[in-house]
N, CA, C and O atoms as a Tripos MOL2 file, in Angstrom:
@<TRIPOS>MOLECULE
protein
  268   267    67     0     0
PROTEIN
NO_CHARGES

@<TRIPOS>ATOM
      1 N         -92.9480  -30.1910  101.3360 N.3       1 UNK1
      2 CA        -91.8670  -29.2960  101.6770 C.3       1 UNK1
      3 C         -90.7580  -30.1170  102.3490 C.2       1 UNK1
      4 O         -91.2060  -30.6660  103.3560 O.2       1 UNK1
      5 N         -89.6240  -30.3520  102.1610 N.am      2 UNK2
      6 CA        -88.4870  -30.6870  101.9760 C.3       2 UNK2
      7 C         -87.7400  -29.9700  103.6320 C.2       2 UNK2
      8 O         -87.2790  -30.5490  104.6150 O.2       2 UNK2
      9 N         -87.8740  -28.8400  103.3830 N.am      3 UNK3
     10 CA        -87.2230  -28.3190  104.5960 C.3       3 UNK3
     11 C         -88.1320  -27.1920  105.5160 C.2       3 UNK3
     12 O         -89.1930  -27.6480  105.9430 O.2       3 UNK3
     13 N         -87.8650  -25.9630  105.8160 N.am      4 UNK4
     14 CA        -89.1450  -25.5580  106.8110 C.3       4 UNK4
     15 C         -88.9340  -24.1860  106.3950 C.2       4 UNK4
     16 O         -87.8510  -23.8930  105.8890 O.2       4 UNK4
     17 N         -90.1910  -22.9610  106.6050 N.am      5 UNK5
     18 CA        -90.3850  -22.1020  106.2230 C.3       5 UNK5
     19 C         -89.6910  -20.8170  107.1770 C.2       5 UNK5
     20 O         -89.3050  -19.7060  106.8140 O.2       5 UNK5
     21 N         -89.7010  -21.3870  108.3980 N.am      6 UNK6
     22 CA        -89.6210  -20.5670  109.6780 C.3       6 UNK6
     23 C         -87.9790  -20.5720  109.8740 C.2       6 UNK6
     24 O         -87.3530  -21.6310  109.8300 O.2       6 UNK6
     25 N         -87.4410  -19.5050  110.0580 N.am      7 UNK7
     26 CA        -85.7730  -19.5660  110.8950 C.3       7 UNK7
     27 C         -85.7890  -18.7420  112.0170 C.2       7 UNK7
     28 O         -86.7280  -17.9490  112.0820 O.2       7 UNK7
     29 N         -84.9060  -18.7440  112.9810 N.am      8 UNK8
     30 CA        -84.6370  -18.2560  114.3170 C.3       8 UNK8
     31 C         -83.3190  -16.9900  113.2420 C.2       8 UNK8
     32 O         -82.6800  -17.2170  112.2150 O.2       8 UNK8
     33 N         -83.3880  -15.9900  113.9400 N.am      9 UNK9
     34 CA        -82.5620  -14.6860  113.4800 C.3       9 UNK9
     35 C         -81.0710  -15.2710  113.6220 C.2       9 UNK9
     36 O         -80.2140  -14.4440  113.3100 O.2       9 UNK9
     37 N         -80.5690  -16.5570  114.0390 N.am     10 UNK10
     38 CA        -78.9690  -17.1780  114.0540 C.3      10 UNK10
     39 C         -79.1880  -17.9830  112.8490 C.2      10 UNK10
     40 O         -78.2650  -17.8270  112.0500 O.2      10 UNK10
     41 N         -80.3090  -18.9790  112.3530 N.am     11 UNK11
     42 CA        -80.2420  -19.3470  111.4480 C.3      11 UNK11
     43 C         -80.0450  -18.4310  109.8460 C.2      11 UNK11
     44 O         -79.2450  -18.6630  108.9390 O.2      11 UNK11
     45 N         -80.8390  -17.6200  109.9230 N.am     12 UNK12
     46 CA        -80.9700  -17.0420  108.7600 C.3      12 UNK12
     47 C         -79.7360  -15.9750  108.5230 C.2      12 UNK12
     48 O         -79.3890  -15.7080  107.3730 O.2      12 UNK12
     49 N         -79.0890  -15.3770  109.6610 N.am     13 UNK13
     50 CA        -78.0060  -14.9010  109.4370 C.3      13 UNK13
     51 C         -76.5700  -15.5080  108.6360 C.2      13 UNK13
     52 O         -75.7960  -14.8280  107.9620 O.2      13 UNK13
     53 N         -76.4550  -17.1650  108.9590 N.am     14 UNK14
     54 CA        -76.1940  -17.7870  108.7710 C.3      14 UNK14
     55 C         -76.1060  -18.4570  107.2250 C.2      14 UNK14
     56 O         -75.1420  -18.8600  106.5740 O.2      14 UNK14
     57 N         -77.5650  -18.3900  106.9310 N.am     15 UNK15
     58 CA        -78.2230  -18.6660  105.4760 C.3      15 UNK15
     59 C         -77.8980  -17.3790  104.7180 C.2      15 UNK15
     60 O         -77.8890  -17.5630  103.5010 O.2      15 UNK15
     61 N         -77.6290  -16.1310  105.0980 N.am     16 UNK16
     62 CA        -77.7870  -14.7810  104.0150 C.3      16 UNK16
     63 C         -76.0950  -15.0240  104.3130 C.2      16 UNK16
     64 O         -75.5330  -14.2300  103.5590 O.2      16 UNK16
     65 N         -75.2620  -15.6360  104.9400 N.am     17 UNK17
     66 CA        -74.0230  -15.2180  104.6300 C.3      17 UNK17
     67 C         -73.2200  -16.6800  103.5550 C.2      17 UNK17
     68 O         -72.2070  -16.6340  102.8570 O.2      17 UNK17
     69 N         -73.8720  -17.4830  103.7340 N.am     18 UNK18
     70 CA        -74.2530  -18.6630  102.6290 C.3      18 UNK18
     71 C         -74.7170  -18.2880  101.5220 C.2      18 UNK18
     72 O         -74.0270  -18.8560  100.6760 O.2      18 UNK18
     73 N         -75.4640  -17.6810  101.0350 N.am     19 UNK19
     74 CA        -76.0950  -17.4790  100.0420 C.3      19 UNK19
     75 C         -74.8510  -16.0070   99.0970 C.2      19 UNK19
     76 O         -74.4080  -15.8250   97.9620 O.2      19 UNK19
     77 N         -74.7890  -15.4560  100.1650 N.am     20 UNK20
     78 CA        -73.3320  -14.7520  100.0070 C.3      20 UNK20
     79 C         -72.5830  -14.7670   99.0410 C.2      20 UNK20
     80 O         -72.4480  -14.2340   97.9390 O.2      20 UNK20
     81 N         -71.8780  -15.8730  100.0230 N.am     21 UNK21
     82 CA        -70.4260  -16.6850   99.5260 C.3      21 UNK21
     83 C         -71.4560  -17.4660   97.9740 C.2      21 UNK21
     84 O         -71.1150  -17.1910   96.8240 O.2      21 UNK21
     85 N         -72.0360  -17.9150   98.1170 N.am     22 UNK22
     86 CA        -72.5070  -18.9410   96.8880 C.3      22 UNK22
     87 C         -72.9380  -18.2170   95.8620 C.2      22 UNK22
     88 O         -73.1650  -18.8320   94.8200 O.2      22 UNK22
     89 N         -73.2290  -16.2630   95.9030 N.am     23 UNK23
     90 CA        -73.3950  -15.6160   94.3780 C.3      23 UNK23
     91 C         -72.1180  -15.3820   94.2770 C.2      23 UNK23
     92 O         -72.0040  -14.6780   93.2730 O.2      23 UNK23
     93 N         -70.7380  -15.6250   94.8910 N.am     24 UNK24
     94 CA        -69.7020  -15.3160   94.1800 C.3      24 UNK24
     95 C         -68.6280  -16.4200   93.7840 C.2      24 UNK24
     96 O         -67.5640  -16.1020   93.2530 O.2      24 UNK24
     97 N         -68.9940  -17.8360   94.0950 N.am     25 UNK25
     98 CA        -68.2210  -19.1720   93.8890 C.3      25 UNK25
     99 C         -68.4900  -19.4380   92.5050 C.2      25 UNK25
    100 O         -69.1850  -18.9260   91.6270 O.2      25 UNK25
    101 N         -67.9040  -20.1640   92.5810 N.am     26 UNK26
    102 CA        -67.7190  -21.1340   91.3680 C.3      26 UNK26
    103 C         -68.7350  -21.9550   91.1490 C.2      26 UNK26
    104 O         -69.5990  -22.0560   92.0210 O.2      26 UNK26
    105 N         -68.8380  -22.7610   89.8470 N.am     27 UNK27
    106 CA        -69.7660  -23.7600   89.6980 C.3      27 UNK27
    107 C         -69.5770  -24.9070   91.2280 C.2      27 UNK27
    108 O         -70.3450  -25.1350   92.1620 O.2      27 UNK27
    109 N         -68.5470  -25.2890   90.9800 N.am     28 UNK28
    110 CA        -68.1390  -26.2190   91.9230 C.3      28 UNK28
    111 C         -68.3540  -25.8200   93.7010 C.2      28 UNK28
    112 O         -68.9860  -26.5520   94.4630 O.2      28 UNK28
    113 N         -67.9710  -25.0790   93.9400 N.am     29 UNK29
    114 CA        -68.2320  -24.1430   95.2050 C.3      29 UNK29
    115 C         -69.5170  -24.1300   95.2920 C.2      29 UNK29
    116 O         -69.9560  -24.6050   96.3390 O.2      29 UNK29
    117 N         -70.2640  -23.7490   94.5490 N.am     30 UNK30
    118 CA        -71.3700  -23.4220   94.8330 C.3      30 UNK30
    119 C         -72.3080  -24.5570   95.3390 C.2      30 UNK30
    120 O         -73.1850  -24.4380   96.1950 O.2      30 UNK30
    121 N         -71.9840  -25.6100   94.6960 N.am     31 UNK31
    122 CA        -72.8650  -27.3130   95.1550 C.3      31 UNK31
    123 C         -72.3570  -27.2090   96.8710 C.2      31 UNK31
    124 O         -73.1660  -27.2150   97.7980 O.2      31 UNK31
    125 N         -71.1530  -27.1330   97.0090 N.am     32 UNK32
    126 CA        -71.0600  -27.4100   98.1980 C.3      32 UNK32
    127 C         -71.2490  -26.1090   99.2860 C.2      32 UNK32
    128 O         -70.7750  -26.2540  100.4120 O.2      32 UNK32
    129 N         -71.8420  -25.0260   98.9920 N.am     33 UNK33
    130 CA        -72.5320  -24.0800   99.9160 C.3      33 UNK33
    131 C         -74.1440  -24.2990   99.9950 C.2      33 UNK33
    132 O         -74.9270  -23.9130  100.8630 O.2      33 UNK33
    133 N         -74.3370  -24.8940   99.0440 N.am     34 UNK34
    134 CA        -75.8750  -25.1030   98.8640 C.3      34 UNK34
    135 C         -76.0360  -26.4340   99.4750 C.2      34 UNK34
    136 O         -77.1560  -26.7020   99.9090 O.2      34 UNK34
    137 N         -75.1760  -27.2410   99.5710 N.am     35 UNK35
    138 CA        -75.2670  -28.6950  100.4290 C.3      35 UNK35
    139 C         -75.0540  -27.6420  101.9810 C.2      35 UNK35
    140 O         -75.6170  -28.2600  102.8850 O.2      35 UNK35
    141 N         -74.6370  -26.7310  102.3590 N.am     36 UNK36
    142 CA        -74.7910  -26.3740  103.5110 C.3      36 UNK36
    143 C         -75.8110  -25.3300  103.9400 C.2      36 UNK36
    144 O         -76.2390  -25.0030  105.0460 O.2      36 UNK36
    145 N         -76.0590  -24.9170  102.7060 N.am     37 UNK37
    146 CA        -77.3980  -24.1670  103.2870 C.3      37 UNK37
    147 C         -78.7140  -24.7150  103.1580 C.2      37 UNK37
    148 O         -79.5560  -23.8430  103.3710 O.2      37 UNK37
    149 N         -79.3330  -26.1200  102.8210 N.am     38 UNK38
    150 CA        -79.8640  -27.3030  102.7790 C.3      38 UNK38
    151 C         -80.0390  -28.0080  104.0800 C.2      38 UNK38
    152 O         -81.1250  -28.3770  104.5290 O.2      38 UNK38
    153 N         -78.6640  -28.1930  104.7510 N.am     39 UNK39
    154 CA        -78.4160  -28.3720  106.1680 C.3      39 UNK39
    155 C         -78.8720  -27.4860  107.2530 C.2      39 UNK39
    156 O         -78.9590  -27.8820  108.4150 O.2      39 UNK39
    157 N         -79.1290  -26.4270  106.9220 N.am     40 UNK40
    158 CA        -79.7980  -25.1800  107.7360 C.3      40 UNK40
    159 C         -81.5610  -25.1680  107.6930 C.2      40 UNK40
    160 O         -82.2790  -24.5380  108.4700 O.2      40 UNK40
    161 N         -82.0980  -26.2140  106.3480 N.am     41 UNK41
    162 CA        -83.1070  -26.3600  106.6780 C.3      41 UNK41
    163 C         -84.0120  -25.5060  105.2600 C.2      41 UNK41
    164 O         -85.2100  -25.6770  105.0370 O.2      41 UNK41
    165 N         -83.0720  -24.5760  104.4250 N.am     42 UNK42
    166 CA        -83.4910  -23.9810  103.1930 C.3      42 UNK42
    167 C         -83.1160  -24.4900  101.9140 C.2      42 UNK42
    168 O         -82.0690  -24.2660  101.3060 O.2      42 UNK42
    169 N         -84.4530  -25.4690  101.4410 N.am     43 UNK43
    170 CA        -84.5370  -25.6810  100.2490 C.3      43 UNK43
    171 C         -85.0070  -24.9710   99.2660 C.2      43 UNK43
    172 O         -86.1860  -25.3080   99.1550 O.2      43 UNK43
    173 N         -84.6640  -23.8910   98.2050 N.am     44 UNK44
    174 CA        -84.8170  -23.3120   97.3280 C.3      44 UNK44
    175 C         -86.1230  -23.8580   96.3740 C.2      44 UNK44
    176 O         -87.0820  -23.2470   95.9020 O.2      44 UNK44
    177 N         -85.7790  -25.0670   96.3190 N.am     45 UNK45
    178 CA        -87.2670  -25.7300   95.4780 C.3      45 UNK45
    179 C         -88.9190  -25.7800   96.2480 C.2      45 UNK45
    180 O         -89.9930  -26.1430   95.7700 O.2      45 UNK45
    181 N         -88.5890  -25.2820   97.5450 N.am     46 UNK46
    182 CA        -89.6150  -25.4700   98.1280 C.3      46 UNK46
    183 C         -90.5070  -24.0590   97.8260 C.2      46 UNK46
    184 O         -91.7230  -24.1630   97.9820 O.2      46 UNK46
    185 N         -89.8530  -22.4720   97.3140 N.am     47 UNK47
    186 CA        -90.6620  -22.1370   97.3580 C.3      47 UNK47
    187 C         -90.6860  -21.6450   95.4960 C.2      47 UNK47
    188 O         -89.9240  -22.2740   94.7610 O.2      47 UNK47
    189 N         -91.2450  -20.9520   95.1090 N.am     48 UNK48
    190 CA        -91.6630  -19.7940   94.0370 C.3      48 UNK48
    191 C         -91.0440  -18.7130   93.8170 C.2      48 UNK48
    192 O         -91.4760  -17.5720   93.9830 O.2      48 UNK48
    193 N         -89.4970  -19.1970   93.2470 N.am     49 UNK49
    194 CA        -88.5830  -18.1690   93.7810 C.3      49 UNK49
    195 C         -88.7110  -17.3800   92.1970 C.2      49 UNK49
    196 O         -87.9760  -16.3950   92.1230 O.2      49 UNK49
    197 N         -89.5510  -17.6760   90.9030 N.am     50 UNK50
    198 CA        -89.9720  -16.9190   90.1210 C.3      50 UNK50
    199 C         -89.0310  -17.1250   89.1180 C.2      50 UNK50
    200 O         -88.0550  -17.7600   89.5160 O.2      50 UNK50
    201 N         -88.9990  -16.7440   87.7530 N.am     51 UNK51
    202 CA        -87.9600  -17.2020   86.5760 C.3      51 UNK51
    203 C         -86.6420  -17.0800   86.8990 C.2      51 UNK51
    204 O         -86.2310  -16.5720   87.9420 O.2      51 UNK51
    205 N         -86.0600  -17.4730   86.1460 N.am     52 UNK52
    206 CA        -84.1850  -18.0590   85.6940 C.3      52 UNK52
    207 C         -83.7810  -18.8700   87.4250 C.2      52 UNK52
    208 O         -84.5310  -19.0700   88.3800 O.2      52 UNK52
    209 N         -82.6270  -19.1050   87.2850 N.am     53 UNK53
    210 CA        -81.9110  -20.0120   88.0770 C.3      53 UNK53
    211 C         -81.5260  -19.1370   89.1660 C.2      53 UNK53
    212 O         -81.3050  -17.9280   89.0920 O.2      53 UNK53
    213 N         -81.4450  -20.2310   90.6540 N.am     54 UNK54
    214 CA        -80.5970  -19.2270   91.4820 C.3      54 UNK54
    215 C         -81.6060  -18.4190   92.4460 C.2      54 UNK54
    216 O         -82.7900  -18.2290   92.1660 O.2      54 UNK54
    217 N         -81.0640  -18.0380   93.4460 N.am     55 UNK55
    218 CA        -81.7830  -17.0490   94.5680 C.3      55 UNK55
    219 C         -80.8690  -15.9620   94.5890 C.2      55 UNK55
    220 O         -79.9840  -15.7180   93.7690 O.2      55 UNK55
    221 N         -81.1830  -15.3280   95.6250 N.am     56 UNK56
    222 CA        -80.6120  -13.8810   96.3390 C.3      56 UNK56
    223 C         -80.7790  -13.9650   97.7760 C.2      56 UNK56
    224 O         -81.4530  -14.7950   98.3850 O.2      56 UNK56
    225 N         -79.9030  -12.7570   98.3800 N.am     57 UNK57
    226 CA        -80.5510  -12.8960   99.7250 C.3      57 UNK57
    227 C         -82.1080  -12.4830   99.9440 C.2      57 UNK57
    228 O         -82.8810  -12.8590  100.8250 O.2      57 UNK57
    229 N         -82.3260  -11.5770   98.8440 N.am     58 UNK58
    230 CA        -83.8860  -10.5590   99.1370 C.3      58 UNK58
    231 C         -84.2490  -11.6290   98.9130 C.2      58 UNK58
    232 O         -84.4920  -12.1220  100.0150 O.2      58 UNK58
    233 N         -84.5100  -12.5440   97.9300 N.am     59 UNK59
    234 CA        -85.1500  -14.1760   97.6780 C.3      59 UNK59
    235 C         -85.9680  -14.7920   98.5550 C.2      59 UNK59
    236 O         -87.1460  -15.1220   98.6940 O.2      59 UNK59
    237 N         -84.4040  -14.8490   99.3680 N.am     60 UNK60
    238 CA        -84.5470  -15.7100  100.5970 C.3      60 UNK60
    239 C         -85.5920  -14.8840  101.7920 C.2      60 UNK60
    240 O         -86.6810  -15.2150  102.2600 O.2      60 UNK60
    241 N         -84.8350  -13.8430  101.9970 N.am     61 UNK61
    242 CA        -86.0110  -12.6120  103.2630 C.3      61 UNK61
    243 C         -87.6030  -12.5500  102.6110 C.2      61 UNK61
    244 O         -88.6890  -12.5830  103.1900 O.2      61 UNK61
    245 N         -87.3430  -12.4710  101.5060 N.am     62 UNK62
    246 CA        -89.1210  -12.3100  100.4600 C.3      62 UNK62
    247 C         -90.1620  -13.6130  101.0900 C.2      62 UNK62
    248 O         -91.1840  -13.3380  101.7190 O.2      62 UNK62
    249 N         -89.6750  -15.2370  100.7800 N.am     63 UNK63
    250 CA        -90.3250  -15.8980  100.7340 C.3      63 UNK63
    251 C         -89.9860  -17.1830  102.2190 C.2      63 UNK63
    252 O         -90.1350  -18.4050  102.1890 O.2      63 UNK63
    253 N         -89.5000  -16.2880  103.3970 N.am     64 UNK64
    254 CA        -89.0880  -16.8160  104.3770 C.3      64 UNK64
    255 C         -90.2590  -16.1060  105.8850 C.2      64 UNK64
    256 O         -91.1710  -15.2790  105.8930 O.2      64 UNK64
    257 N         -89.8210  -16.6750  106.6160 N.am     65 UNK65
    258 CA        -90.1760  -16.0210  108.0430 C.3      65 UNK65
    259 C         -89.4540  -16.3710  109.3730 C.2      65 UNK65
    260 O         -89.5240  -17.2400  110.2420 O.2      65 UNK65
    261 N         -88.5350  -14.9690  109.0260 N.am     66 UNK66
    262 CA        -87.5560  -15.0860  110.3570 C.3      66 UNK66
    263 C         -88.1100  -14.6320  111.4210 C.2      66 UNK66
    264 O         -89.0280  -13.8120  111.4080 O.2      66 UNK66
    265 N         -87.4750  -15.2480  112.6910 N.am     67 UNK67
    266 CA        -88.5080  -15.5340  114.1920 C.3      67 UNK67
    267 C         -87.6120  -15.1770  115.1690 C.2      67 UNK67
    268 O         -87.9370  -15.2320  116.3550 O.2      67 UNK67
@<TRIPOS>BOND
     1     1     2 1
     2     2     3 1
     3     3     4 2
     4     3     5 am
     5     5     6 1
     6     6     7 1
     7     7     8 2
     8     7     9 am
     9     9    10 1
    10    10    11 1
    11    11    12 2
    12    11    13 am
    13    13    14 1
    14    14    15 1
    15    15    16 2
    16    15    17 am
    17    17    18 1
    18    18    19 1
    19    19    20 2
    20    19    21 am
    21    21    22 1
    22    22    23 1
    23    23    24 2
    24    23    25 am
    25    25    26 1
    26    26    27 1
    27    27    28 2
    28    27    29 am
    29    29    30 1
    30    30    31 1
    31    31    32 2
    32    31    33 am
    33    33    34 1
    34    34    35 1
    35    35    36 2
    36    35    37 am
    37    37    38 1
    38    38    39 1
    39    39    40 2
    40    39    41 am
    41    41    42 1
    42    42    43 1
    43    43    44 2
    44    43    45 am
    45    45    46 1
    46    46    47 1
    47    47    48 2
    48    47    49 am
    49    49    50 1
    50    50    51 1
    51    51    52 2
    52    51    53 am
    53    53    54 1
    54    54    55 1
    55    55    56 2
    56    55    57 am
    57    57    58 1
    58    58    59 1
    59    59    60 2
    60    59    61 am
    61    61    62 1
    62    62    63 1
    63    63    64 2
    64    63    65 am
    65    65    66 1
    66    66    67 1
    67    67    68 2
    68    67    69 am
    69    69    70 1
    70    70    71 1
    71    71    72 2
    72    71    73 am
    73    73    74 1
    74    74    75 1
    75    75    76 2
    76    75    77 am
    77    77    78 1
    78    78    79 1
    79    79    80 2
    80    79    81 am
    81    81    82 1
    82    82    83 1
    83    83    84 2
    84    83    85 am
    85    85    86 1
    86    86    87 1
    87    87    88 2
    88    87    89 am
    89    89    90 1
    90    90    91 1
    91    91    92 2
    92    91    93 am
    93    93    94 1
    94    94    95 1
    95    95    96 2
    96    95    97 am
    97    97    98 1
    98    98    99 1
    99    99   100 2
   100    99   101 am
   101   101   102 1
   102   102   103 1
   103   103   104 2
   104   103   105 am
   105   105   106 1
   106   106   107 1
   107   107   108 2
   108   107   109 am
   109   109   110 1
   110   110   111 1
   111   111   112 2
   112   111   113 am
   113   113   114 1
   114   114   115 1
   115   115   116 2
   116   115   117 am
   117   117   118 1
   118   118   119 1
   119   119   120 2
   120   119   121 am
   121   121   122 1
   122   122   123 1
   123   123   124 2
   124   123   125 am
   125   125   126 1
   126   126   127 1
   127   127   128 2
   128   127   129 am
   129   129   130 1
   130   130   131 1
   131   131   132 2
   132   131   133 am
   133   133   134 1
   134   134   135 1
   135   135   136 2
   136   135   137 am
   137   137   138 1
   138   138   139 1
   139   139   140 2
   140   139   141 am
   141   141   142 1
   142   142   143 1
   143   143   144 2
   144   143   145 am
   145   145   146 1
   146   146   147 1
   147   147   148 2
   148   147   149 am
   149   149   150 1
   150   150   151 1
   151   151   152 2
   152   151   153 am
   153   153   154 1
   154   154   155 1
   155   155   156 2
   156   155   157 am
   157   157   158 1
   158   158   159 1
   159   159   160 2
   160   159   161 am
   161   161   162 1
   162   162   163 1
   163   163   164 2
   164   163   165 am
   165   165   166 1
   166   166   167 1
   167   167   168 2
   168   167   169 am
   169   169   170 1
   170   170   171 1
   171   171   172 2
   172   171   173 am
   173   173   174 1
   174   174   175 1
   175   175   176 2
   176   175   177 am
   177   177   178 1
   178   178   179 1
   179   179   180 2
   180   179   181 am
   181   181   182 1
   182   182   183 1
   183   183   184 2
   184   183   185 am
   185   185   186 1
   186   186   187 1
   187   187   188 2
   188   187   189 am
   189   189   190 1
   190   190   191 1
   191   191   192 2
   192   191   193 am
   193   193   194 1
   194   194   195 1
   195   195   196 2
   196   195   197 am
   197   197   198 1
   198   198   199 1
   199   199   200 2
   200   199   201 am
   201   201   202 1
   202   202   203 1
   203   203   204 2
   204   203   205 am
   205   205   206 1
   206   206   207 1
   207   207   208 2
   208   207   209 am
   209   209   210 1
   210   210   211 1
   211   211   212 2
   212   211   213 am
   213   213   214 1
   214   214   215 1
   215   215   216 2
   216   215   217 am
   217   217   218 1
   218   218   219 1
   219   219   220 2
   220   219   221 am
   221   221   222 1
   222   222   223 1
   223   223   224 2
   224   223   225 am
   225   225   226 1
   226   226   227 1
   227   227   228 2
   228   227   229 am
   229   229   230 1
   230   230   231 1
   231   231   232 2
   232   231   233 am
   233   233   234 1
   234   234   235 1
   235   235   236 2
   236   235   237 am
   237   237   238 1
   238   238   239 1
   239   239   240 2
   240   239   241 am
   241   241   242 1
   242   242   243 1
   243   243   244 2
   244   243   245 am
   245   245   246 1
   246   246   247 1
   247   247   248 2
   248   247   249 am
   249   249   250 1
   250   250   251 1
   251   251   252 2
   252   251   253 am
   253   253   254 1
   254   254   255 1
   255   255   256 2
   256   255   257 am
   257   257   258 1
   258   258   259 1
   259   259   260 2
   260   259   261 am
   261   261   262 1
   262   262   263 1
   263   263   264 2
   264   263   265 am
   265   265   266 1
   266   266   267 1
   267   267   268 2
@<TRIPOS>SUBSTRUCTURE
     1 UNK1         2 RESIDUE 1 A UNK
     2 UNK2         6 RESIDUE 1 A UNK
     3 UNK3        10 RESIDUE 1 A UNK
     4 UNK4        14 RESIDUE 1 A UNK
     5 UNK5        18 RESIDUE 1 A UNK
     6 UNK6        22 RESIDUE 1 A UNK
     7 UNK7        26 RESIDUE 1 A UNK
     8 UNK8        30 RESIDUE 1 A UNK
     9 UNK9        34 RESIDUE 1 A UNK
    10 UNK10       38 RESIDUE 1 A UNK
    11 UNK11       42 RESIDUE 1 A UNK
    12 UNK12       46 RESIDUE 1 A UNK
    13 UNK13       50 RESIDUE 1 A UNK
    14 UNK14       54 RESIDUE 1 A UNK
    15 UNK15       58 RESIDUE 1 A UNK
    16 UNK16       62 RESIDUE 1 A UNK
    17 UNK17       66 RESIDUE 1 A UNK
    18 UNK18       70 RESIDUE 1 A UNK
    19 UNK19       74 RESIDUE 1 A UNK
    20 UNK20       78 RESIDUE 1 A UNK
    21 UNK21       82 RESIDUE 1 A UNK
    22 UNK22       86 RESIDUE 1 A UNK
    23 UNK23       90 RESIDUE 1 A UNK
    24 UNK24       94 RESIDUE 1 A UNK
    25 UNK25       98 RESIDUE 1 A UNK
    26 UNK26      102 RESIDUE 1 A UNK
    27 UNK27      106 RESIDUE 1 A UNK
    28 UNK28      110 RESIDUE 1 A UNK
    29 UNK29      114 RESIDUE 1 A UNK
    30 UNK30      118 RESIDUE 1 A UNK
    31 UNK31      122 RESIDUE 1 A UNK
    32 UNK32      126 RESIDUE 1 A UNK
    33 UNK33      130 RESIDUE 1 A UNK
    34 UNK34      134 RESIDUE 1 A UNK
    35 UNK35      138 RESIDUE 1 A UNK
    36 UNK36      142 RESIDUE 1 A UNK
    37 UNK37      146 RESIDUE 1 A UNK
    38 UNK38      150 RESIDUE 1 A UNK
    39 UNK39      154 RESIDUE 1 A UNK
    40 UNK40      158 RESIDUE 1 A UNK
    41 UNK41      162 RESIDUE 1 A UNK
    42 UNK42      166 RESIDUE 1 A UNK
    43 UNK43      170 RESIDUE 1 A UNK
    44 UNK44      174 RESIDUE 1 A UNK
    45 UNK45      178 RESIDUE 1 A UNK
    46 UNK46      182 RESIDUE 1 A UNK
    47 UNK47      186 RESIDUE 1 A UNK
    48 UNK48      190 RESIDUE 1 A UNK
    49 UNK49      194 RESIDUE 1 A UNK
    50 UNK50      198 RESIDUE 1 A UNK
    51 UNK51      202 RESIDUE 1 A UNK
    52 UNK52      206 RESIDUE 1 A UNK
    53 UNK53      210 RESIDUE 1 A UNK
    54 UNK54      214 RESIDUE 1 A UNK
    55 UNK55      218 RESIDUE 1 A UNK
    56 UNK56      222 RESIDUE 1 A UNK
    57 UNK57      226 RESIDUE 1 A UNK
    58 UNK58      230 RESIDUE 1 A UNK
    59 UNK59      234 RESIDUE 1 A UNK
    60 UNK60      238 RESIDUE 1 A UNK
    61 UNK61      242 RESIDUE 1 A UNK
    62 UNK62      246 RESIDUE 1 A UNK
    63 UNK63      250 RESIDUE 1 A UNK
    64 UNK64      254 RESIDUE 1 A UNK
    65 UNK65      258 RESIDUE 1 A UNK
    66 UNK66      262 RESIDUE 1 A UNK
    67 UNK67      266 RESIDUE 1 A UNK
């Protein structure tokens, strides 16, 4: 695992308003919201986020544990 499973309720607020902005950017935009939500500690490859490309916020709340 790459980054960590656990967030504090500032992190993940943080991450769902990232994840946000990044279902409505651009190709280009989008690398660089995901280079910042990476920095927060959520790597997408780390979990079983299930067929096609891409997360959600439910994604993220599904296969997380906010603290």
């Amino acid at each position: 695992m790459k980054g960590k499973d656990r967030f504090t309720k500032d992190e993940a607020n943080r991450i769902v308003a990232l994840i946000e902005q990044k279902l409505k950017a651009g190709k280009d935009e989008q690398k660089k919201i995901r280079d910042k939500i990476r920095a927060l500690g959520f790597y997408s490859t780390d979990f079983d986020m299930g067929p096609g490309y891409g997360y959600t916020v439910e994604d993220f709340k599904r296969v997380v544990k906010i603290v």
